[in-house]
VEXMARKOL-998160 format. One record per residue (C-alpha): residue in one letter; x negated, y, z; chain; residue number from 0. Coordinates in nm, 4 decimals. Each point is the difference from the previous one (the first is absolute). Layout:
! VEXMARKOL-998160
a:X:Y:Z:A:NUM
...
This chain:
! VEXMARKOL-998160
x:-12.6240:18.9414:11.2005:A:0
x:0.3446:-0.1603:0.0277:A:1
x:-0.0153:-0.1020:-0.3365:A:2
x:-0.3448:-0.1724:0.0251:A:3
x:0.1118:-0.2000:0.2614:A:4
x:0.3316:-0.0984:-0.1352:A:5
x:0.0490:-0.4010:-0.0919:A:6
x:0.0305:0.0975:-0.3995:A:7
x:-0.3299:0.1461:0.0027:A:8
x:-0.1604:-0.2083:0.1784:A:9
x:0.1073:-0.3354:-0.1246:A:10
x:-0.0799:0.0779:-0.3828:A:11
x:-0.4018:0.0613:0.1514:A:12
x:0.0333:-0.3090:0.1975:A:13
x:0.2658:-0.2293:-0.1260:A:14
x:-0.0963:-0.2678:0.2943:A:15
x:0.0728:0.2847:0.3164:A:16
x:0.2597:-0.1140:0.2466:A:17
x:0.1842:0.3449:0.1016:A:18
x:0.2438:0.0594:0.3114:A:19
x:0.2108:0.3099:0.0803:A:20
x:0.1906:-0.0075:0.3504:A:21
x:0.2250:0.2637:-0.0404:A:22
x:0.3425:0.1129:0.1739:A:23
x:0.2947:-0.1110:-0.2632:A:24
x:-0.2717:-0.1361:-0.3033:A:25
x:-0.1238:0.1703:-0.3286:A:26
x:0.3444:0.0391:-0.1570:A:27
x:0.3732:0.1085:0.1157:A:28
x:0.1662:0.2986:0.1471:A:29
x:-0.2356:0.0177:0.3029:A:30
x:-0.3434:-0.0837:-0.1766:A:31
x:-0.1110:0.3510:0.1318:A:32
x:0.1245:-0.0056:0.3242:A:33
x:-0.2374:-0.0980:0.2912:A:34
x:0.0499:-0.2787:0.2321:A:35
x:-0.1111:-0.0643:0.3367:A:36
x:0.0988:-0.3174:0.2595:A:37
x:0.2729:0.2091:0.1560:A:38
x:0.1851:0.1270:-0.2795:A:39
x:0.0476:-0.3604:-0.1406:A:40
x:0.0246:-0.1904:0.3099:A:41
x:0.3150:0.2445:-0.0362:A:42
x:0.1012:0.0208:-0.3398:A:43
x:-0.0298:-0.3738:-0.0916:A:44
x:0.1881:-0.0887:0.2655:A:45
x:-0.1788:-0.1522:0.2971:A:46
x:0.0811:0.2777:0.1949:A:47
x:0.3363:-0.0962:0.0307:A:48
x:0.0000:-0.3193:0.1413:A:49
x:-0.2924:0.0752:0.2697:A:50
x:0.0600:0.1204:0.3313:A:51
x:0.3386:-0.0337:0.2281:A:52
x:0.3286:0.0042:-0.1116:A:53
x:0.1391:0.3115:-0.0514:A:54
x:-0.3468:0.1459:0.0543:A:55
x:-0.1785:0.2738:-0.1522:A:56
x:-0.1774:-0.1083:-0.3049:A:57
x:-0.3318:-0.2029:0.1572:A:58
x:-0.3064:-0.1045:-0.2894:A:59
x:-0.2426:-0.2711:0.1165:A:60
x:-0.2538:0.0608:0.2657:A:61
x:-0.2835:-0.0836:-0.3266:A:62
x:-0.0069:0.1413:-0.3204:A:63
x:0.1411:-0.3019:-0.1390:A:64
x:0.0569:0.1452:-0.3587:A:65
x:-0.3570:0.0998:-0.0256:A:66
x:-0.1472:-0.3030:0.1043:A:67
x:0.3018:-0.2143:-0.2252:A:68
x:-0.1396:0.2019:-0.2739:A:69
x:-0.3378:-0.0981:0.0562:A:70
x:0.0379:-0.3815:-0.0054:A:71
x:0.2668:0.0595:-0.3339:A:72
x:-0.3150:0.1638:-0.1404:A:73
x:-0.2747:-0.2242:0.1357:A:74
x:0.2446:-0.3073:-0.1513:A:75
x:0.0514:0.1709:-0.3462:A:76
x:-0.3920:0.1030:-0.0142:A:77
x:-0.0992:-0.3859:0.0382:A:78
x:0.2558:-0.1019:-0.2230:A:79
x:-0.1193:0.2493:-0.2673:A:80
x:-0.2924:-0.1529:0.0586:A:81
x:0.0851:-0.3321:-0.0575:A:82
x:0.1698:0.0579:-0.3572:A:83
x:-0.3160:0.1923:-0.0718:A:84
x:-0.2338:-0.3225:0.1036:A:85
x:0.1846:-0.1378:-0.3009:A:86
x:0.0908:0.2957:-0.2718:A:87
x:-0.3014:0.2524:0.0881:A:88
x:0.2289:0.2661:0.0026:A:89
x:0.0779:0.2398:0.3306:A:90
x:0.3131:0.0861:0.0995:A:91
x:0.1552:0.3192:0.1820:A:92
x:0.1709:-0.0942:0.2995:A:93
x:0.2797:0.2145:0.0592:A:94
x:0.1286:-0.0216:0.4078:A:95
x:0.2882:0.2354:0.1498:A:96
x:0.0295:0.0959:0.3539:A:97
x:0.3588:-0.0418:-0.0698:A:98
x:-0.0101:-0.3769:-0.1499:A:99
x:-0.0827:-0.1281:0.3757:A:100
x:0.3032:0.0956:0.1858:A:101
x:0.2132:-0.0761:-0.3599:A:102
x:-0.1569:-0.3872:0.0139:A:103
x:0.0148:-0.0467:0.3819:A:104
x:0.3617:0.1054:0.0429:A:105
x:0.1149:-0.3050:-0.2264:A:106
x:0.1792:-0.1657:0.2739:A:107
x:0.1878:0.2924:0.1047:A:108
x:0.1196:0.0429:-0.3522:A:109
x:0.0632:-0.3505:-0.0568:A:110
x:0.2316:0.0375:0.3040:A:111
x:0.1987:0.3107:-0.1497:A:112
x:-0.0097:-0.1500:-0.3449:A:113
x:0.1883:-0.3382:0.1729:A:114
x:0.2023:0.1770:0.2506:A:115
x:0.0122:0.3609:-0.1007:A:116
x:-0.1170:0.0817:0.3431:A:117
x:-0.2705:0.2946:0.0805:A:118
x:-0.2662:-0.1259:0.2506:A:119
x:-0.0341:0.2381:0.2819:A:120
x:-0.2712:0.0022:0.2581:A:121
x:-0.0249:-0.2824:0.2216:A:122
x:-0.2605:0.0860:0.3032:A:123
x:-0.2275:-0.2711:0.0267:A:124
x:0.2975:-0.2329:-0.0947:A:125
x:-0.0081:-0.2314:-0.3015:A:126
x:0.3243:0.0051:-0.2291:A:127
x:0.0410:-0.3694:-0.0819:A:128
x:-0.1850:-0.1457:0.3079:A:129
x:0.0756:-0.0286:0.3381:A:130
x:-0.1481:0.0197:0.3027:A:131
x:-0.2795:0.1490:-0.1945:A:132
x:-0.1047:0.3539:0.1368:A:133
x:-0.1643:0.1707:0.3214:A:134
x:0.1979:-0.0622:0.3308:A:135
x:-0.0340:0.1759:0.3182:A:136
x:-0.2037:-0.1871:0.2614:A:137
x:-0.0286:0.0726:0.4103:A:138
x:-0.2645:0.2296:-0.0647:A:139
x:-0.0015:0.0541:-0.3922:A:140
x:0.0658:-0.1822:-0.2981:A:141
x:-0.0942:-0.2752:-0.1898:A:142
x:0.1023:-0.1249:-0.3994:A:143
x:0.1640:-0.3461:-0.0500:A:144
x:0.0798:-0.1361:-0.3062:A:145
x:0.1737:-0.3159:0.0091:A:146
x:0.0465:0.0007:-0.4076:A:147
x:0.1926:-0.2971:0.0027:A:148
x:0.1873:-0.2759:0.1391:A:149
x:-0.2187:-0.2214:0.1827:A:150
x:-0.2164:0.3837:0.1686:A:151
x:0.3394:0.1125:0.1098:A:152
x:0.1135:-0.3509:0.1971:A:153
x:-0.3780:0.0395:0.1190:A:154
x:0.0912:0.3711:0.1318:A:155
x:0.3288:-0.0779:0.1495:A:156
x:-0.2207:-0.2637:0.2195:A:157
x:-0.2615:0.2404:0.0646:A:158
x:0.2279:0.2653:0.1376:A:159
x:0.2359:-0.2974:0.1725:A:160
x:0.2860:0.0939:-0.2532:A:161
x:0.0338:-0.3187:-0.0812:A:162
x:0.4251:0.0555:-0.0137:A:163
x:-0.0489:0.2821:-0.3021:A:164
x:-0.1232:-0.3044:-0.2506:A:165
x:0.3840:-0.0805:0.0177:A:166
x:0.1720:0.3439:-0.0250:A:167
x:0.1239:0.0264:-0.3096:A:168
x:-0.1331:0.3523:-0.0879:A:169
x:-0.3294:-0.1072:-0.0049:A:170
x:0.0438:-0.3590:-0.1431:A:171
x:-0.2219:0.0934:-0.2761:A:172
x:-0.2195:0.2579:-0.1422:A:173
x:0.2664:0.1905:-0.1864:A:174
x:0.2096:0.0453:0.2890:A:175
x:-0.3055:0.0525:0.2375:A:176
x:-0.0525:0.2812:-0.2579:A:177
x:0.3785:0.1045:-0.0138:A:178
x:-0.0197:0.0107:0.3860:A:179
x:-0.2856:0.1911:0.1238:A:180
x:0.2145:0.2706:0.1377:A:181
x:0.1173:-0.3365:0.2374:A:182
x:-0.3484:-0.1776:0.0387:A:183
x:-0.2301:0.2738:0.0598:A:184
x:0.1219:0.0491:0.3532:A:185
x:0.0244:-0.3115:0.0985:A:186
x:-0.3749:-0.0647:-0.1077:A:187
x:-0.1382:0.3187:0.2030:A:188
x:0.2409:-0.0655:0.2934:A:189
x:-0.2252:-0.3490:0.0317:A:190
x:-0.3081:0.1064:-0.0662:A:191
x:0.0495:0.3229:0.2606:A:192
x:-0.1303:-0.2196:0.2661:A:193
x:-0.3460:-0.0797:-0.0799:A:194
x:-0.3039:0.2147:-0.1401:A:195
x:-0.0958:-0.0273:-0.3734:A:196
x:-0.2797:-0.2005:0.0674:A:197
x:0.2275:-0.2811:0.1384:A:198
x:0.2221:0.0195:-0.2668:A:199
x:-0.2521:-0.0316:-0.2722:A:200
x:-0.2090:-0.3014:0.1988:A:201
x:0.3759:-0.1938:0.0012:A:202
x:0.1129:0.1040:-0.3333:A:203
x:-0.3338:-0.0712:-0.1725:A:204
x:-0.0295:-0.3512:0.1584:A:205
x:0.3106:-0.0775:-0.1489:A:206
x:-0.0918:0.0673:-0.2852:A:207
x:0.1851:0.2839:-0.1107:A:208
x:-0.2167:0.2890:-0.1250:A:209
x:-0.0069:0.3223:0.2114:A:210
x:-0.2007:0.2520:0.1355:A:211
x:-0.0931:0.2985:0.1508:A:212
x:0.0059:0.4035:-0.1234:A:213
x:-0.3111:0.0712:0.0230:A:214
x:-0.1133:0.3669:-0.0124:A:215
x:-0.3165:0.1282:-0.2416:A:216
């Protein structure tokens, strides 16, 4: 039955079929045979590793994110067959790997340890090269602000009347913001631990900066 359904076979009957396998490491390669499920390479391609708390047990996503990755890579590679086939006639087989999703969207991290040499390590809900940008404890929770540049973090320092941190010089910019989160995290939460999150969000937002809450399902 294999064999009836495989691309070959199919293809010389109907030269014009558009063909997709989703598969765990693709059709060829040392682990062709192997099975692969969200976990395994939320795990083995890397994301694994730079998701949770640091120095935390290994944490994946709270979605199957390589599932659904895999999906859209297929969806995308379907239409495009279908596109060269508007103008050839001919099919193509589509060929998508659990395994090429967390490969692809890691290419920041490994442009960082191809620059530097340095091995990204998990962060929280902090962002490597951007700061304030993560979830920070509230009166009564927390909220996410991401002040991804220069202009949302003089906005922030007004919002949380920090005014006198625009001029220290460890967060002068965005690189030593990022440098300096060890510093600037505390400060942040020690301002907002006076209000609720729904304060902070109303002030924050009408500054302009974005932010909100953590919502549950």
């Amino acid at each position: 039955a294999s064999a009836v359904l495989a691309y070959d076979f199919l293809h010389a009957a109907h030269p014009g079929l558009i063909y997709c396998s989703i598969s765990g490491y693709g059709q060829t390669g040392p682990f062709k045979d192997r099975g692969g499920f969200d976990l395994v390479l939320q795990g083995q391609g890397g994301v694994m590793s730079v998701t949770g708390e640091p120095g935390g047990r290994p944490t994946k996503a709270g979605v199957p994110i390589i599932d659904f990755g895999a999906s859209a890579n297929a969806a995308i590679g379907i239409l495009a067959a279908w596109i060269a086939k508007a103008k050839t006639g001919v099919g193509q087989h589509v060929d998508v790997a659990l395994l090429d999703v967390p490969v692809s969207w890691l290419g920041l991290l490994a442009a960082k340890f191809w620059s530097t040499g340095e091995v990204q390590r998990a962060t929280g809900s902090a962002h490597f090269m951007s700061a304030p940008y993560q979830a920070f404890r509230t009166s009564d929770g927390h909220i996410t602000i991401a002040a991804g540049n220069q202009d949302l973090w003089l906005k922030t320092c007004v919002a949380l009347g920090l005014q006198h941190l625009s001029g220290d010089a460890r967060f002068c910019d965005n690189n030593s913001r990022a440098r300096n989160q060890e510093a600037l995290v505390p400060l942040i939460e020690e301002a907002l631990s006076v209000h609720p999150s729904a304060h902070w969000i109303e002030v924050i937002a009408g500054l302009g900066v974005p932010c909100g809450p953590i919502n549950s399902v």
